[in-house]
N, C-alpha and C positions, 0 to 999 in steps of 0.2 A: 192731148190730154194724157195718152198711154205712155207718152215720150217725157213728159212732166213727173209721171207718175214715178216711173222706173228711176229717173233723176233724183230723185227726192228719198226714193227707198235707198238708193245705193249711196246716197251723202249721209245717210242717217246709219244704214251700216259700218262707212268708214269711219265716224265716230263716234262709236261703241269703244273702240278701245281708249280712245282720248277719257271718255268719264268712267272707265271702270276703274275702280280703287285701286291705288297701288299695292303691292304684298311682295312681303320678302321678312324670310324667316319663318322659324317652327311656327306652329302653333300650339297653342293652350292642348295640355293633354298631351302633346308629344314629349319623345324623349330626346334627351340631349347626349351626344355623343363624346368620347374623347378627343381630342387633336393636340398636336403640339406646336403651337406658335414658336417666335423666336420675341423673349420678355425683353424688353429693353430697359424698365424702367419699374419699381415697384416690388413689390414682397416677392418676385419671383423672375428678377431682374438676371442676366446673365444666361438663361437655363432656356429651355425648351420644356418647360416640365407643364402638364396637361391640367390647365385650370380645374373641370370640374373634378378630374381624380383627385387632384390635390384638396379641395374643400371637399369634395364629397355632398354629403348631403346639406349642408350650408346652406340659406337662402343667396341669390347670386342673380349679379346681371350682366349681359355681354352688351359692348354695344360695338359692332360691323360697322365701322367708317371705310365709306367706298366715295371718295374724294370729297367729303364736305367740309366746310369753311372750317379751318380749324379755330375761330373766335365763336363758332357755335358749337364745338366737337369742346372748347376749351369749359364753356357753361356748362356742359349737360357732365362733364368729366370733375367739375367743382361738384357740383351738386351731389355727386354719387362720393365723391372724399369727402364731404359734410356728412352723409349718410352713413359713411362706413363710420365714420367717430359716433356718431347719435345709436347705431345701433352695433356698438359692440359686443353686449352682452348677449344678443341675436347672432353676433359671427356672423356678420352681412358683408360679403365680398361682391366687387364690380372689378369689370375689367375691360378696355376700351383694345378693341382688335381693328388696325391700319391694312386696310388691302393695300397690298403692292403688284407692279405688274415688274418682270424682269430689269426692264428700261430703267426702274426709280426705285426699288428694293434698296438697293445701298445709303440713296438720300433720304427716302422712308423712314428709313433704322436710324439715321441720324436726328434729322426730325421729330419724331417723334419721341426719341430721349430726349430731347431738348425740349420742346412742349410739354411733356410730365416736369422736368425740371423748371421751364420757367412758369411753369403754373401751378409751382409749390406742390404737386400729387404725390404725395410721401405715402399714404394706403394703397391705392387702388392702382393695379398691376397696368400696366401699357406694354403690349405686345402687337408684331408685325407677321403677317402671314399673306404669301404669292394669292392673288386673286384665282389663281390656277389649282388651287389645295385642293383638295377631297374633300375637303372640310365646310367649307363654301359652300357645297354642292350639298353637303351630309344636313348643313343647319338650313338648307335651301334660302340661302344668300342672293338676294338678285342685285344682279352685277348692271345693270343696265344704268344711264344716265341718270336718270329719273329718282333712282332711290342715292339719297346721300347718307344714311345712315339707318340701322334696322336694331331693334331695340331686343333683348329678349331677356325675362325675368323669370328663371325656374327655381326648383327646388327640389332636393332628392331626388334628383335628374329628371324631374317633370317641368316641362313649360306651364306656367301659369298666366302670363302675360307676352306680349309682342306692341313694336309699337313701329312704325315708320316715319321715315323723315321728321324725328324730332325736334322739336327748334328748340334752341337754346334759352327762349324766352319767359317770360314772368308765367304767363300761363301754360307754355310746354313741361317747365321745371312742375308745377305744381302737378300734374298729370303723373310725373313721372316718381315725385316726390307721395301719391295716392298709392300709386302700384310696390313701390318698395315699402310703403306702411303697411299694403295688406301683407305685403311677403313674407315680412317678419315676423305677423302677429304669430 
């Protein structure tokens, strides 16, 4: 009975980590920092120059691809060039950040210009930044398998929203399409 017991506590502690939530990225109330990606594609294409200095106080969204499909990286990066057209007069900026690891950094960079290009993203900025950055670590990025993408909606360098592993789908869009509508109000 005691040898059942202790089995059953200790299957029940190893998973604990399996159903805790995943998390990755600020949260609501934090601040958002500088860094400077490498732009590949977008109003800030060429440059290294640091998203949120550049808008400043703008409503804005990152979104941290750390290896997800890019046919769901491709919806949720449509959605946010709809948005930036719909809310111009808000000056609503998004921008889709490619972790790269050494190995794949050069294919990345190409990649990913070519993904904004053949997915027509004429607004919204596409830039590549080493999984290894400061930066990663500053927006608390979690790099692990599990998260494919980590959402983050601030403004006047305050987080207001986060979202993980977003799908690309009718009801992820509409989520994501709720948080950029309170952004701008």
């Amino acid at each position: 009975m005691k040898k059942t017991l202790i089995l059953s506590i200790a299957a029940a502690v190893m998973a604990l980590p399996a159903l805790a939530a995943l998390t990755s990225g600020l949260k609501p109330g934090s601040q958002v920092t500088p860094f400077h990606p490498t732009h590949v594609s977008g109003p800030l294409a060429g440059s290294d120059k640091c998203f949120p200095c550049t808008y400043q106080n703008r409503p804005q969204i990152q979104v941290w691809v750390n290896g997800d499909d890019m046919a769901n990286v491709t919806a949720i990066a449509k959605s946010l060039d709809r948005a930036m057209s719909r809310y111009t007069g808000q000056e609503f900026k998004a921008m889709i950040v490619v972790l790269s690891n050494p190995s794949n950094d050069a294919m990345l960079r190409t990649s990913a210009a070519k993904f904004a290009k053949d997915g027509q993203l004429s607004r919204i900025a596409v830039a590549v930044l080493p999984s290894t950055h400061e930066a990663v670590k500053a927006y608390q990025i979690n790099t692990s398998a599990d998260i494919k993408n980590t959402v983050i909606a601030y403004e006047g360098w305050k987080v207001v929203a986060n979202m993980v592993n977003l799908k690309g789908n009718e009801k992820g869009i509409a989520s994501l399409d709720t948080a950029i509508a309170e952004l701008v109000k």
